[in-house]
BAMARMI-827361 format. One record per residue (C-alpha): residue in one letter; chain; y, z, x; residue number from 1. Coordinates in pm, 1 decimal, m for minus. Layout:
BEGIN
(node "a"; "A"; (Y; Z; X); NUM) ...
***
This chain:
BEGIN
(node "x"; "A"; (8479.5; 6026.1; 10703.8); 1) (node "x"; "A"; (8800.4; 6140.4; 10579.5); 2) (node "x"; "A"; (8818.4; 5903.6; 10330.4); 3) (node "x"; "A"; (8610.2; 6063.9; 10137.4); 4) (node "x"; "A"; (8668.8; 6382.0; 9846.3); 5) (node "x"; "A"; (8462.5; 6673.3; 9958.3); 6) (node "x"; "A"; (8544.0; 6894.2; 9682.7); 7) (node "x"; "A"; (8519.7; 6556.4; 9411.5); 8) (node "x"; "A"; (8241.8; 6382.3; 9594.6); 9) (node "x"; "A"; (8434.2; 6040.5; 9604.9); 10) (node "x"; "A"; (8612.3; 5814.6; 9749.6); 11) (node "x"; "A"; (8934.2; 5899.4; 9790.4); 12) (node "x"; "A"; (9113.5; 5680.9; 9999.6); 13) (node "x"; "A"; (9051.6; 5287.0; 10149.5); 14) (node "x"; "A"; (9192.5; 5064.6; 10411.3); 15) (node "x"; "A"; (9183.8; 4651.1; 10378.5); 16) (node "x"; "A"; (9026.2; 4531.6; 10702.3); 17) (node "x"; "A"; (8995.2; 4188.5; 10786.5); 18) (node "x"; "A"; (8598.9; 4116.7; 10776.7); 19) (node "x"; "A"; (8616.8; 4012.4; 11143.5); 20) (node "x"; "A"; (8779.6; 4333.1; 11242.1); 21) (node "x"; "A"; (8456.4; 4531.4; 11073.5); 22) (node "x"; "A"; (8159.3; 4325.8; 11069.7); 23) (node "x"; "A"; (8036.3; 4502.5; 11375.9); 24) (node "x"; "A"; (8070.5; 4908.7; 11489.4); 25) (node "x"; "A"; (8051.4; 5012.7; 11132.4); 26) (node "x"; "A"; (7788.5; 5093.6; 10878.9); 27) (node "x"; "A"; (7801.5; 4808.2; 10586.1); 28) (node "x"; "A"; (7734.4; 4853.1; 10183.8); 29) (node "x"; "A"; (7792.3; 4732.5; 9865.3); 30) (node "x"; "A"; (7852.8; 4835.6; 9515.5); 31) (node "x"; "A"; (7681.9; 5087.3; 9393.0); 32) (node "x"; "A"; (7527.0; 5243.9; 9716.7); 33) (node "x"; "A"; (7514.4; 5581.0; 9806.0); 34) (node "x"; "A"; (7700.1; 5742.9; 10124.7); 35) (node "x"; "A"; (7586.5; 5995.6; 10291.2); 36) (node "x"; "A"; (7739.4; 6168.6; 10548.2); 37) (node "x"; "A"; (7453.9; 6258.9; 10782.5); 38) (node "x"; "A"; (7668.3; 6455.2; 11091.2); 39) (node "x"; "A"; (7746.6; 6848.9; 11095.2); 40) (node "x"; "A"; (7934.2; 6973.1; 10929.2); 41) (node "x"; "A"; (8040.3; 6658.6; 10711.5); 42) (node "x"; "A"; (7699.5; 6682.1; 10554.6); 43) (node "x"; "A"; (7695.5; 7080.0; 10477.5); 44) (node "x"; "A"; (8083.9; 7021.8; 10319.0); 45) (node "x"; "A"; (7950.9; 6715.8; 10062.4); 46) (node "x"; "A"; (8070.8; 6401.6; 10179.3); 47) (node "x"; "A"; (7909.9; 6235.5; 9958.6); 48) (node "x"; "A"; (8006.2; 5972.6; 9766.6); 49) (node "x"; "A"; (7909.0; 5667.4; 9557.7); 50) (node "x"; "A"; (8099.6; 5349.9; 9688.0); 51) (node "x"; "A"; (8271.7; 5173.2; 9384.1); 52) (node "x"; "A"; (8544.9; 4930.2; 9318.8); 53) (node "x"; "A"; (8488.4; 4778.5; 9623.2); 54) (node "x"; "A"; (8659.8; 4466.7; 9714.7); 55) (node "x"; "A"; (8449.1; 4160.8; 9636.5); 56) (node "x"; "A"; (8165.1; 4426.4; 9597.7); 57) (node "x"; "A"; (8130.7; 4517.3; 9998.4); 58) (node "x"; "A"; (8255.9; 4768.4; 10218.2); 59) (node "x"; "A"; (8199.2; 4879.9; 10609.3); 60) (node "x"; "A"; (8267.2; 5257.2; 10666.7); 61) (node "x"; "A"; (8176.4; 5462.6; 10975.7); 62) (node "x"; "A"; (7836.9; 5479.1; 11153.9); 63) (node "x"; "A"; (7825.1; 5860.8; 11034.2); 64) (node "x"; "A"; (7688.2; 5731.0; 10675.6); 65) (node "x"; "A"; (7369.8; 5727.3; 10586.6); 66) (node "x"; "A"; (7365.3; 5427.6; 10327.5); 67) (node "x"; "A"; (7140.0; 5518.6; 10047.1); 68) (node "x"; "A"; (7030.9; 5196.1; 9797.0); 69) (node "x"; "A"; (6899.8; 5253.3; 9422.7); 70) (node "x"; "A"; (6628.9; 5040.8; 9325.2); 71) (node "x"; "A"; (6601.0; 4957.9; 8898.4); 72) (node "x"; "A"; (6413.6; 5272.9; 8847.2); 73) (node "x"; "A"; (6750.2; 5470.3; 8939.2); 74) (node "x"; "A"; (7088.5; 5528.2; 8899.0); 75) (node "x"; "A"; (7285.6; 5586.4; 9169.7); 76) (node "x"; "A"; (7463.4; 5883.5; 8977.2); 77) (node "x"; "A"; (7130.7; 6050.4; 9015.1); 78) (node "x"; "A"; (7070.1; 5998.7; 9364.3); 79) (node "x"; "A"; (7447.0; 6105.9; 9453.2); 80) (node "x"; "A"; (7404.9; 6409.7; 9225.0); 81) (node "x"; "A"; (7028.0; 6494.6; 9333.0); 82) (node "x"; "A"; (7212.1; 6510.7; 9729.8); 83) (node "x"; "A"; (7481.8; 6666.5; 9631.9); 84) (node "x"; "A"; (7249.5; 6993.5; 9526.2); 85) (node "x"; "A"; (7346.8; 7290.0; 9749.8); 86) (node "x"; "A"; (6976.6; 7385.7; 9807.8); 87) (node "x"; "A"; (6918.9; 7014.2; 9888.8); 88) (node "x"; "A"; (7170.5; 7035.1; 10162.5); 89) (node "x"; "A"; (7074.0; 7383.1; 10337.4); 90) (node "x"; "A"; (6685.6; 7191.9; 10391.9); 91) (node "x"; "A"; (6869.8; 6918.8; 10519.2); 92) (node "x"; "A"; (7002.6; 7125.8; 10789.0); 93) (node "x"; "A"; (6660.6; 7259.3; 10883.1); 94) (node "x"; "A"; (6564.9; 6862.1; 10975.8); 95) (node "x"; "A"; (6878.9; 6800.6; 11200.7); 96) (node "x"; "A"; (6840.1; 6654.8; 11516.4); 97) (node "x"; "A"; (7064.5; 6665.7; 11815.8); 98) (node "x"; "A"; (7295.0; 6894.0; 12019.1); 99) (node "x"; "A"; (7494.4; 7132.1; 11875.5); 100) (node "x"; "A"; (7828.3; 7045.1; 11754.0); 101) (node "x"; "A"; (7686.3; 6714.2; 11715.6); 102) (node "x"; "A"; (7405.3; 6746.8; 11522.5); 103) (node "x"; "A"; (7266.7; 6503.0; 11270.0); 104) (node "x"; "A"; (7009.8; 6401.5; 11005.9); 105) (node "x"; "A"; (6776.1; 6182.0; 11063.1); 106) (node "x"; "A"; (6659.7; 5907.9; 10801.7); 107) (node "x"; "A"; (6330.6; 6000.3; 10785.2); 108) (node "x"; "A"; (6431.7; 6357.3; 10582.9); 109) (node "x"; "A"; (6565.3; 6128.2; 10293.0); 110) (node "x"; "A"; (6292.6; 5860.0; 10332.9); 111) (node "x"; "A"; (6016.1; 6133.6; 10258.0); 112) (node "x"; "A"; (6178.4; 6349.2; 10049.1); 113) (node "x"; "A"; (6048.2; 6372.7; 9679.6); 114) (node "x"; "A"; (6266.2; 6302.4; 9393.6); 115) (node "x"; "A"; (6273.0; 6371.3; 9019.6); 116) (node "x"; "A"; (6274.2; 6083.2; 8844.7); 117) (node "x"; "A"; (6321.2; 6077.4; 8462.8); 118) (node "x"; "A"; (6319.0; 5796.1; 8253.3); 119) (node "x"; "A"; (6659.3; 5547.0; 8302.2); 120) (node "x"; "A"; (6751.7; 5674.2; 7944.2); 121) (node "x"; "A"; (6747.2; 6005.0; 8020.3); 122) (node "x"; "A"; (6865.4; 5985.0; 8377.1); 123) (node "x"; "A"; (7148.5; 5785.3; 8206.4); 124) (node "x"; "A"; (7203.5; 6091.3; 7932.8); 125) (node "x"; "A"; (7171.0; 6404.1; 8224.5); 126) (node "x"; "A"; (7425.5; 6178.0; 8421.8); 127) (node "x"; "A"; (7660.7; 6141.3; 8118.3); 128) (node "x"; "A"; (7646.0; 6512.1; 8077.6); 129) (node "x"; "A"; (7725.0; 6603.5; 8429.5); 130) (node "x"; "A"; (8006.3; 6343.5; 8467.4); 131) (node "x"; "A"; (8202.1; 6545.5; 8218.7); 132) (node "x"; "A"; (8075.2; 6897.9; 8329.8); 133) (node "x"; "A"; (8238.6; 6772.0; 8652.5); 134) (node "x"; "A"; (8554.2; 6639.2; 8549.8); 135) (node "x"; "A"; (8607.4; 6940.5; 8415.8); 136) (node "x"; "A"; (8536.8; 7171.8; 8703.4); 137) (node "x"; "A"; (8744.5; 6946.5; 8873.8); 138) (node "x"; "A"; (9028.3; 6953.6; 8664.9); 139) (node "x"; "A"; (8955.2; 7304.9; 8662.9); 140) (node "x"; "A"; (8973.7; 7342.0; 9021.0); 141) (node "x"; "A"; (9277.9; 7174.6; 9049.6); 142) (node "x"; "A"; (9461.3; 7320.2; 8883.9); 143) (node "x"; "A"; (9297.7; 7680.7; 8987.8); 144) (node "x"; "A"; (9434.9; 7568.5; 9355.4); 145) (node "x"; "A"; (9773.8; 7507.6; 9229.7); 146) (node "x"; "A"; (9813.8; 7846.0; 9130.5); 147) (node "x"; "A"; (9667.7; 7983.1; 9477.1); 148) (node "x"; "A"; (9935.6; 7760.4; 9621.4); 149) (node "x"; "A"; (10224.1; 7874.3; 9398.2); 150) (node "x"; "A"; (10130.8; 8236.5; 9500.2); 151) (node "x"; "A"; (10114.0; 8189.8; 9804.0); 152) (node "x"; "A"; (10451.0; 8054.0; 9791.7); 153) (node "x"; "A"; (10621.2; 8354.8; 9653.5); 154) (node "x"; "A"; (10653.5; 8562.1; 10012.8); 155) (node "x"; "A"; (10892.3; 8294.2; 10147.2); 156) (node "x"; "A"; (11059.1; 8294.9; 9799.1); 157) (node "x"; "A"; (11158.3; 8671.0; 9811.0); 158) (node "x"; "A"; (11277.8; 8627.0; 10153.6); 159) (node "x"; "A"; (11517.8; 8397.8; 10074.8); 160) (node "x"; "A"; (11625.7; 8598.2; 9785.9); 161) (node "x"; "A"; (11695.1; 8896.1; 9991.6); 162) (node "x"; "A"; (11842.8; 8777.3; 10290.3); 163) (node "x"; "A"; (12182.5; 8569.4; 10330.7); 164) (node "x"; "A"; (12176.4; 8214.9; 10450.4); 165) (node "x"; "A"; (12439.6; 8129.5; 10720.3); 166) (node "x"; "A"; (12671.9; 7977.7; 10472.3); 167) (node "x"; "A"; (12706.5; 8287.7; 10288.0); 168) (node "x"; "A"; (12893.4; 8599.4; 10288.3); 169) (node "x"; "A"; (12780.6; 8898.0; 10426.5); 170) (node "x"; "A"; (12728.4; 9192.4; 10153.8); 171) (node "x"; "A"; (13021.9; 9489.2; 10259.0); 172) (node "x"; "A"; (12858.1; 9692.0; 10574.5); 173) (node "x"; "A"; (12617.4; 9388.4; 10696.0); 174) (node "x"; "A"; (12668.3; 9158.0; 11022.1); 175) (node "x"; "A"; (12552.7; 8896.7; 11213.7); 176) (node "x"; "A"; (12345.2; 8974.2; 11501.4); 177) (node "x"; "A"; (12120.4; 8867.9; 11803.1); 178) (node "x"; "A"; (11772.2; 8937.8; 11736.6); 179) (node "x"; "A"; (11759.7; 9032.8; 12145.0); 180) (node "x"; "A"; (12017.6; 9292.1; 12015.6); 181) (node "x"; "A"; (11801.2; 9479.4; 11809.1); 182) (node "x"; "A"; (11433.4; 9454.2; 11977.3); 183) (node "x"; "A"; (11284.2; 9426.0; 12283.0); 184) (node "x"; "A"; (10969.6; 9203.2; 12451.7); 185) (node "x"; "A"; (10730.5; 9484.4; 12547.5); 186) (node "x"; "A"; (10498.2; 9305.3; 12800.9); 187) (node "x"; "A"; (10284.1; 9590.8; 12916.2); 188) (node "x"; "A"; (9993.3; 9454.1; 13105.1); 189) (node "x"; "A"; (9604.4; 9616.4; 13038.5); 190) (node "x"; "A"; (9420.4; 9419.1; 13328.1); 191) (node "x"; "A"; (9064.1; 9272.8; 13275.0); 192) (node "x"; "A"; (8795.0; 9484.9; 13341.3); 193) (node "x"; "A"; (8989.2; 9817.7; 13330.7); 194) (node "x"; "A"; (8919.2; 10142.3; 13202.1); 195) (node "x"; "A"; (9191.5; 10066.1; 12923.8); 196) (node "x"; "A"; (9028.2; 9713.7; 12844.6); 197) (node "x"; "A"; (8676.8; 9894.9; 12802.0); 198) (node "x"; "A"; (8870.8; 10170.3; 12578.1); 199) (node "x"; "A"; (9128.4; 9981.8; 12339.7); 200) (node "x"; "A"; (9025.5; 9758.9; 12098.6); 201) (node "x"; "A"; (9137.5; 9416.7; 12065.3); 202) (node "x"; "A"; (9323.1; 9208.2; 11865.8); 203) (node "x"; "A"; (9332.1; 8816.0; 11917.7); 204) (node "x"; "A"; (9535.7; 8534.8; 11681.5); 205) (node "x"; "A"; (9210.1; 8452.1; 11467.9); 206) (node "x"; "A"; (9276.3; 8857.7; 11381.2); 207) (node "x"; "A"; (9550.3; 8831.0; 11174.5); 208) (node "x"; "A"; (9617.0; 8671.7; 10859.5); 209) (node "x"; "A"; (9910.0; 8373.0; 10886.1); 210) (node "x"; "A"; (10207.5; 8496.9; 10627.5); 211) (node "x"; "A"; (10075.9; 8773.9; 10547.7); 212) (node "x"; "A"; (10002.7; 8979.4; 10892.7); 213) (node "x"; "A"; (9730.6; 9167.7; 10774.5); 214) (node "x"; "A"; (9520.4; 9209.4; 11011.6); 215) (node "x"; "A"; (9095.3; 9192.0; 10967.4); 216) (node "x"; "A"; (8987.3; 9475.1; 11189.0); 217) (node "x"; "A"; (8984.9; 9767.5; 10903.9); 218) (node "x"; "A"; (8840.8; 9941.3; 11164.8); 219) (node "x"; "A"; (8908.9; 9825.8; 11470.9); 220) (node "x"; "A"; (8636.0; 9939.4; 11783.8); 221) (node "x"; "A"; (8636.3; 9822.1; 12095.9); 222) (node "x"; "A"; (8348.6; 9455.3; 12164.0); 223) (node "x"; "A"; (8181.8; 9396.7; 12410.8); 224) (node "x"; "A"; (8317.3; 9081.2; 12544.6); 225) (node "x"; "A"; (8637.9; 9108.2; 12352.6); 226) (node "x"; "A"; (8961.4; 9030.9; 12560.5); 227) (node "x"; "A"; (8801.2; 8925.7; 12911.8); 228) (node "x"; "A"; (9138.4; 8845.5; 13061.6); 229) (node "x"; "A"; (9415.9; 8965.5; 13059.4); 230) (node "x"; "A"; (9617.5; 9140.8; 12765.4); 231) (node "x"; "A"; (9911.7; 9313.5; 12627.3); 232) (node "x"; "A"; (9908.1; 9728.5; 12498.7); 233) (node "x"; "A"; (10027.2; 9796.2; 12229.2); 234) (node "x"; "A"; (10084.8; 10078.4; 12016.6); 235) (node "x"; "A"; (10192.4; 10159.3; 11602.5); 236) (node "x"; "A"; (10568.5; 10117.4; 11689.4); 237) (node "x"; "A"; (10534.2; 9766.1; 11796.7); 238) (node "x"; "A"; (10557.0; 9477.7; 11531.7); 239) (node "x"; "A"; (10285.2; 9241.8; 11687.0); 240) (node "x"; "A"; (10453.7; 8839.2; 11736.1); 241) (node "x"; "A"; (10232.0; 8516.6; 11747.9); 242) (node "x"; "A"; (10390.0; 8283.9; 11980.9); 243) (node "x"; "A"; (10110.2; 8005.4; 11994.4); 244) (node "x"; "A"; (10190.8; 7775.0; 11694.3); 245) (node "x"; "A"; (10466.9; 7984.3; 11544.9); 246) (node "x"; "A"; (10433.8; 7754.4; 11213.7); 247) (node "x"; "A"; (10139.6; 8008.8; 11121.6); 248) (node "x"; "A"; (10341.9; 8296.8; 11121.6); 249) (node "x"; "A"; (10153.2; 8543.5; 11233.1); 250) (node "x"; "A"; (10344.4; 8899.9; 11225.0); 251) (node "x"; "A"; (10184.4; 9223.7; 11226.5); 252) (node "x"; "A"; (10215.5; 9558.1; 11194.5); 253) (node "x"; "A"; (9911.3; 9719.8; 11377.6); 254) (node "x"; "A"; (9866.2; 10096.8; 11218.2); 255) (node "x"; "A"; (9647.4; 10173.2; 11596.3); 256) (node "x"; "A"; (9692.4; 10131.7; 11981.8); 257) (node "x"; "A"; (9518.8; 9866.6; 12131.8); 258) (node "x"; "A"; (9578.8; 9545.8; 12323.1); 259) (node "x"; "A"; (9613.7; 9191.1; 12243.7); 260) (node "x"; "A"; (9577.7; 8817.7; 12372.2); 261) (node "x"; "A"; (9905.5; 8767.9; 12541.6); 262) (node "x"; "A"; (9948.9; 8495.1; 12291.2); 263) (node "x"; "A"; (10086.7; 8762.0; 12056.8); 264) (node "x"; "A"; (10382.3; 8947.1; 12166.1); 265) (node "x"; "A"; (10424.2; 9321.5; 12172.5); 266) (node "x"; "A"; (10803.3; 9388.3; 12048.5); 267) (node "x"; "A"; (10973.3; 9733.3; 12018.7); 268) (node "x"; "A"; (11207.8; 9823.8; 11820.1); 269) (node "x"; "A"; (11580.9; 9947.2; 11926.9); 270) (node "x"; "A"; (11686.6; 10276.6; 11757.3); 271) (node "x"; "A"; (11937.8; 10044.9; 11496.4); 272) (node "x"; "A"; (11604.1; 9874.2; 11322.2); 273) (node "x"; "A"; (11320.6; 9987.7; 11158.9); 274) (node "x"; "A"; (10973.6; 9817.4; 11238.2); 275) (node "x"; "A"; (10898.0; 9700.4; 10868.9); 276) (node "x"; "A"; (11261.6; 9577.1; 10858.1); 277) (node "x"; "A"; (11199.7; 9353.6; 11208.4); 278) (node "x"; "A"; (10869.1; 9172.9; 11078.0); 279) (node "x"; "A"; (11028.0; 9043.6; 10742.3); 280) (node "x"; "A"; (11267.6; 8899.4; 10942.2); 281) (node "x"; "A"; (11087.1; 8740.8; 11144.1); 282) (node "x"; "A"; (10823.6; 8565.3; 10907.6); 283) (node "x"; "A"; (11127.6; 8427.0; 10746.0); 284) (node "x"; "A"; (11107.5; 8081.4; 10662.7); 285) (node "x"; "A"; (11427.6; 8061.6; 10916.1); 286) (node "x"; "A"; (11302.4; 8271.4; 11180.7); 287) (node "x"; "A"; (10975.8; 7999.0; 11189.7); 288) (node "x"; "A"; (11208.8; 7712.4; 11181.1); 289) (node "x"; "A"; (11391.1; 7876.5; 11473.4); 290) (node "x"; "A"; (11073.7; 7910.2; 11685.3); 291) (node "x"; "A"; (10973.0; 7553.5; 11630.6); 292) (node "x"; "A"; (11323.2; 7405.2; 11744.6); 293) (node "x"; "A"; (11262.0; 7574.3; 12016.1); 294) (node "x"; "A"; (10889.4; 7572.6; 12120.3); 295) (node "x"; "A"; (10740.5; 7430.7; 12436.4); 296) (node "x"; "A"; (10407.4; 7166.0; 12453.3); 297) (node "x"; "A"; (10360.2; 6920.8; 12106.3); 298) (node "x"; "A"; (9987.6; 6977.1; 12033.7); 299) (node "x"; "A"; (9967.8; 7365.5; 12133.2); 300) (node "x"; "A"; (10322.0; 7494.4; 12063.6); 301) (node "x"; "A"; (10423.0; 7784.6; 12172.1); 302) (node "x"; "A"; (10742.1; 7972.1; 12069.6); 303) (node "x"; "A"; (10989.0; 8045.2; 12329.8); 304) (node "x"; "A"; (11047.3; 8391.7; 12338.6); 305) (node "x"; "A"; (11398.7; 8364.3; 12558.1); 306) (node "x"; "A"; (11504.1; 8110.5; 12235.5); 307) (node "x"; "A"; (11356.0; 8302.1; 11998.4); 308) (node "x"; "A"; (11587.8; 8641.9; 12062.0); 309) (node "x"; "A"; (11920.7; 8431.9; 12068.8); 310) (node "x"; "A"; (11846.0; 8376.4; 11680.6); 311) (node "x"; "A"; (12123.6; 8516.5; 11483.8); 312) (node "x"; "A"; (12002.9; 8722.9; 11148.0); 313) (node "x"; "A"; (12196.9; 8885.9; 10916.8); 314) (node "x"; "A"; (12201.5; 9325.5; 10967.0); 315) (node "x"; "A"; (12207.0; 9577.1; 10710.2); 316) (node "x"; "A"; (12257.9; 9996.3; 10804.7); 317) (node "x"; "A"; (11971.0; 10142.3; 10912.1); 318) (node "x"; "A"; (11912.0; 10281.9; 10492.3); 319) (node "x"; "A"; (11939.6; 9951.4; 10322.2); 320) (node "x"; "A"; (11698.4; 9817.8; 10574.6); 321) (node "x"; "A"; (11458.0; 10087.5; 10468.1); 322) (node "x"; "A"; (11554.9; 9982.1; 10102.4); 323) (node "x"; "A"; (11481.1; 9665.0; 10119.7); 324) (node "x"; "A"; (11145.3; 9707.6; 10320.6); 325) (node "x"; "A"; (11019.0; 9912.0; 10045.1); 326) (node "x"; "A"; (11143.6; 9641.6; 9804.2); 327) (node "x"; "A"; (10958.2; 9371.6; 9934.5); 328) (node "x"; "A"; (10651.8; 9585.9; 10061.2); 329) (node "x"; "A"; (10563.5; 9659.8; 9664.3); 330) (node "x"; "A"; (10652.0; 9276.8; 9594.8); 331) (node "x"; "A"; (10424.4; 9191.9; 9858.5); 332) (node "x"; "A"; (10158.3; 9453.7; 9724.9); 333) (node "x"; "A"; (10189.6; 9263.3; 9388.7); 334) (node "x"; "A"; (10134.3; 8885.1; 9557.6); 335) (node "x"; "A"; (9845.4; 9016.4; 9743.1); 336) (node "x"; "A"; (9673.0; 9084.2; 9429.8); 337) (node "x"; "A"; (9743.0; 8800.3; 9251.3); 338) (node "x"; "A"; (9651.6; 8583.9; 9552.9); 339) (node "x"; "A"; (9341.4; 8799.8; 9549.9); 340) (node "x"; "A"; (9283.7; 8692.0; 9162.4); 341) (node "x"; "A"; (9358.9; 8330.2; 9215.9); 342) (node "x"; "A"; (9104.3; 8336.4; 9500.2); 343) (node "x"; "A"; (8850.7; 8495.1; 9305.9); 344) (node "x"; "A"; (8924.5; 8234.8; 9018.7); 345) (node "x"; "A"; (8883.0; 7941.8; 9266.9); 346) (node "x"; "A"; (8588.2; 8081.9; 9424.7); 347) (node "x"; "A"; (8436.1; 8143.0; 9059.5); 348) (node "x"; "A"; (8518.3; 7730.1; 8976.3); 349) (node "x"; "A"; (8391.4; 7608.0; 9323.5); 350) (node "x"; "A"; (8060.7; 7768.8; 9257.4); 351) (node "x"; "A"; (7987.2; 7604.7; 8921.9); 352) (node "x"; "A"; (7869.4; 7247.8; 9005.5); 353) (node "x"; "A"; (7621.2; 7422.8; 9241.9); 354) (node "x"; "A"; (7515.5; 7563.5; 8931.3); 355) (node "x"; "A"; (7560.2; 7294.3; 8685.4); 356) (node "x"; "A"; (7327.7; 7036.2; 8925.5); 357) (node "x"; "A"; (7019.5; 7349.7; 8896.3); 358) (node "x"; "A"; (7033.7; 7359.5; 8558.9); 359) (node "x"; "A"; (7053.1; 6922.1; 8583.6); 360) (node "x"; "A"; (6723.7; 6896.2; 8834.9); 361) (node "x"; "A"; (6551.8; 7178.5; 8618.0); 362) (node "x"; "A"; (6526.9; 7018.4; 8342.4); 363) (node "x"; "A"; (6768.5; 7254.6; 8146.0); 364) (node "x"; "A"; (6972.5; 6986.0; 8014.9); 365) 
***
């Protein structure tokens, strides 16, 4: 299933098997056919894809395919396209069979289903139109996503601009300190079931933003069945730490009291650094390294806390940490919104073939 584009609706990658190694346990078909994907959520995403170039015309792929044959009246361009319709695939979701998580379409739902079917010369001429549309939204969205990327980029980038690597010098008045020096692990327990859990609101990982640390509660109330177990209490002076897979960097700076999965780690600062100050170093490209070297378990990691404090950063006074806080916080204002615009722009490009294939099957082109 990976194999195939999403986003493109292709093929995008393909493994030589020996035909003894395939001819049974996977779905065969041949040049020209249709796949598609019939499980959750492969179906709702559009893995769909027209099998081409295949060696010596035939392929085997997994049993998740539904394998869909044009007869002369079609073209398999207007099959793949008709399927590929979002409104197509939201009724195809209504038909699913199954238990959840594992839920698929049966054949039946694209046995019975009508189909428009033009003329081949004008199937051939729609097609023709919406190959190009496409390439273009694709090219489109390509390069729409690079620019997300490159934004997203920048954070780490002014990082390193501001703070000295090891191999540098120090500017005059800066040092080299222990980040156990500085702050503090401030594991206060709120136990299950207590009148604090029922009164503070929580905060889990899936709450905060990776990079960033904003955090999605705008205006955070306490759930019903947030939290069950046991948590951490935290207040507005603590800078908020995600230890579980440190490589998301998840850093905040909650503006409330509340309490948190003890995944995230309550710190406090001492009276030498200021709060804003202690999260931009630690979602430092560096400070992330630093956790991995030294995280525990390989397909869960989990930062090291103990590790993570011997880390050595470089310490400005107590007034040029404030300076350069308020530096980066408007730099960090200004790639917020233009991640925000790049979003918007991808969003905008994602949404057109939806569009483009309405106008196709409504006889608008």
């Amino acid at each position: 299933m990976d194999a195939v584009d999403a986003a493109a609706g292709a093929i995008s990658k393909r493994l030589l098997r020996p035909f003894g190694e395939v001819k049974k346990g996977y779905t065969y078909f041949a040049e020209g056919d249709v796949l598609f994907a019939k499980i959750t959520p492969c179906m709702q995403n559009g893995k769909h894809a027209i099998a081409c170039d295949l060696t010596d015309g035939i392929g085997f792929g997994t049993t998740e395919f539904h394998v869909l044959r044009p007869s002369e009246q079609v073209l398999a361009e207007w099959i793949h396209f008709f399927v590929r319709q979002p409104h197509f695939l939201l009724k195809a979701t209504e038909h699913f069979t199954g238990a959840v998580g594992q839920q698929r379409l049966p054949p039946e739902f694209l046995r019975d289903t009508p189909i428009p079917l033009p003329p081949l010369g004008e199937q051939r001429r729609i097609a023709g139109i919406l190959r190009e549309q496409m390439a273009a939204v694709e090219k489109a969205r390509a390069a729409a996503l690079a620019r997300l990327e490159a934004v997203k980029a920048l954070p780490a980038a002014f990082l390193r601009q501001v703070f000295p690597q090891p191999a540098q010098p120090l500017p005059s008045g800066w040092r080299w300190v222990r980040l156990g020096e500085v702050c503090i692990q401030d594991r206060t327990i709120v136990e299950a079931r207590s009148h604090d859990a029922a009164n503070l609101p929580y905060l889990g990982l899936e709450d905060v933003e990776p990079e960033t640390g904003r955090i999605f509660k705008i205006s955070p109330q306490p759930e019903e069945g947030d939290g069950i177990s046991t948590t951490f209490r935290f207040t507005s002076d603590h800078v908020l730490y995600g230890k579980l897979r440190p490589y998301l960097n998840k850093v905040a700076l909650p503006d409330f009291e509340g309490r948190c999965t003890t995944e995230m780690i309550p710190l406090r600062c001492g009276q030498q650094i200021c709060r804003e100050f202690l999260a931009l170093i630690l979602r430092r490209p560096e400070t992330v390294e630093h956790a991995m070297q030294g995280k525990t378990g390989s397909r869960m990691p989990r930062a090291d806390m103990d590790h993570l404090l011997q880390l050595e950063i470089p310490f400005p006074p107590l007034s040029e940490q404030r300076r350069i806080a308020g530096i980066l916080r408007e730099q960090m204002a200004a790639v917020e919104r233009a991640r925000a615009a790049a979003q918007a722009e991808l969003e905008a490009i994602q949404a057109l073939p939806a569009a483009l294939l309405r106008r196709a099957f409504s006889g608008e082109l």
